[in-house]
C-alpha positions, -999 to 999 in steps of 0.1 A, spaced: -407 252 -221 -428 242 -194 -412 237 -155 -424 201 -159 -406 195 -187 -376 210 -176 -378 189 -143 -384 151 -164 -348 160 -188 -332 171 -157 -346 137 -139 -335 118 -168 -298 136 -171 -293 126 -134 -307 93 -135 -284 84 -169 -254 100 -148 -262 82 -116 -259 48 -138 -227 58 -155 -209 66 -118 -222 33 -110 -208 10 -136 -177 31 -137 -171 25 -99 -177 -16 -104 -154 -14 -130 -129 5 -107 -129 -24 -84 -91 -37 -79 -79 -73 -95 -67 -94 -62 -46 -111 -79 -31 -79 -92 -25 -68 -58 -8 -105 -52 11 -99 -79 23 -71 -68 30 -82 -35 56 -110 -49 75 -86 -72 84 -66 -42 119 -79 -32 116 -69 5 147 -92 16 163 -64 -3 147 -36 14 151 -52 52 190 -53 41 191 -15 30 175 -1 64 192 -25 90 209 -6 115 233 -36 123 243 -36 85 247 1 87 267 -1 119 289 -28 98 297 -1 69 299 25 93 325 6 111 344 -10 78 345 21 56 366 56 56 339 79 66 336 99 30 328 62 17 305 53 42 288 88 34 283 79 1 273 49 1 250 55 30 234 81 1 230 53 -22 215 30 0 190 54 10 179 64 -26 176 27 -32 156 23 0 129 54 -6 122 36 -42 111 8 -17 92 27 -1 70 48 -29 65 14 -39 53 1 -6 34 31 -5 21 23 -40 9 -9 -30 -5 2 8 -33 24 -19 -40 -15 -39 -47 -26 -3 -68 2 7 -88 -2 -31 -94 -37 -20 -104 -39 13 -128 -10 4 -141 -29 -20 -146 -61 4 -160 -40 32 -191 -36 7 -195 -72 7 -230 -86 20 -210 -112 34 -204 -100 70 -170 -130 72 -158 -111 41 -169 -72 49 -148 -75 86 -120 -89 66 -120 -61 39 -121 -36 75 -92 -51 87 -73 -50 54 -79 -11 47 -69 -4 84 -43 -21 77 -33 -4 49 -40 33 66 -17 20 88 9 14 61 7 41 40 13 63 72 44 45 79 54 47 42 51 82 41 73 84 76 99 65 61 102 83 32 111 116 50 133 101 74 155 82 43 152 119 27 168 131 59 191 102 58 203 104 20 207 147 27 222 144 61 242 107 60 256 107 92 225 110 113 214 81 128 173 80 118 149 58 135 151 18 128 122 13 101 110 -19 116 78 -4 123 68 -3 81 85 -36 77 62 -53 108 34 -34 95 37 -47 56 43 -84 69 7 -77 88 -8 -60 57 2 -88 33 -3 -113 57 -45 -104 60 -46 -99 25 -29 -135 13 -50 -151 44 -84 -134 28 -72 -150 -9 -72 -185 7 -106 -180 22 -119 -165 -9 -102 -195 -32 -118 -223 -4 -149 -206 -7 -152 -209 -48 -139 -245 -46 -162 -256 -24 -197 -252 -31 
C-alpha cells in the first residue's frame, strides 16, 4: 500500500468520525421544556420547610431531645434527596445554557452565559449542601449553616431560565 493511499482512508475515517460527533452532539442538545418540566415537579415549598432553621428551632424546642435527634435525621435524609435532585437539575441548566451560548443570536448567546453561570453557581451550592445535611443527618445536634444560599440561588437559576422560555415563545409567535 502506497503512503497516499493510506493518508485518503485515514482522511476519510476522520472525516466520517468528525460527522458522527457532530450529529451526535445536536442530538445531545437538552429539551427546554424538559428542563421546565423538571423545574415544576420539584416541590421546593417542601424543601424550604425541611432546612428552616426557625422550624428546626420549633422541633428542637417542642420535642424530648432523642426525638428531636431522630427526627432531625429524617428530615435531613429527606432534605439531601432535594438536593441530588437540585443538583440533577443545576447539570439540565448547565446542558442548556451551553447549548444557547452557541446561538448566533448574540440576545440569546448572553442569555445561555448567564444561565450556565448560573447553574455553576448552583451545582456548587448543591454539592455544599449536601455535605453539610450529611454532617447534619450523622451529627444531629449541630447546628449547620442556614441553606438560604442554594434556595436564593435556584429561585435565580429558574428564574433566567423561565424568563429566556418567554422570550424564546414571543420570538416564534411573532414573526
Amino acid at each position: 500500500m502506497s503512503a497516499t493511499l493510506v493518508f485518503v482512508l485515514l482522511s476519510i475515517t476522520l472525516l466520517v468520525l468528525f460527522a458522527y460527533l457532530a450529529t451526535r452532539r445536536a442530538k445531545d442538545l437538552p429539551d427546554l421544556d424538559r428542563t421546565i418540566t423538571a423545574i415544576r415537579a420539584l416541590d421546593v415549598e417542601a424543601f424550604r420547610n425541611l432546612v428552616d432553621p426557625e422550624e428546626e428551632e420549633f422541633l428542637r424546642v417542642s420535642l424530648p431531645a432523642q426525638a428531636f435527634r431522630r427526627i432531625k435525621r429524617e428530615r435531613s435524609r429527606t432534605a439531601l434527596v432535594y438536593t441530588k435532585e437540585l443538583s440533577r437539575i443545576s447539570l439540565q441548566f448547565a446542558r442548556f445554557g451551553g447549548a444557547a451560548q452557541r446561538s448566533p443570536d448574540p440576545a440569546i448567546a448572553a442569555w445561555g452565559k448567564q444561565i450556565a453561570n448560573s447553574a455553576i453557581y448552583l451545582r456548587l451550592r448543591a454539592l455544599d449542601a449536601t455535605a453539610q445535611l450529611m454532617l447534619s443527618a450523622t451529627f444531629p445536634g449541630l447546628q449547620p449553616r442556614p441553606l438560604r444560599s442554594l434556595l436564593e440561588q435556584y429561585d435565580r437559576a429558574t428564574g433566567l431560565l423561565l424568563n429566556h422560555n418567554a422570550l424564546r415563545r414571543a420570538q416564534i409567535q411573532a414573526p
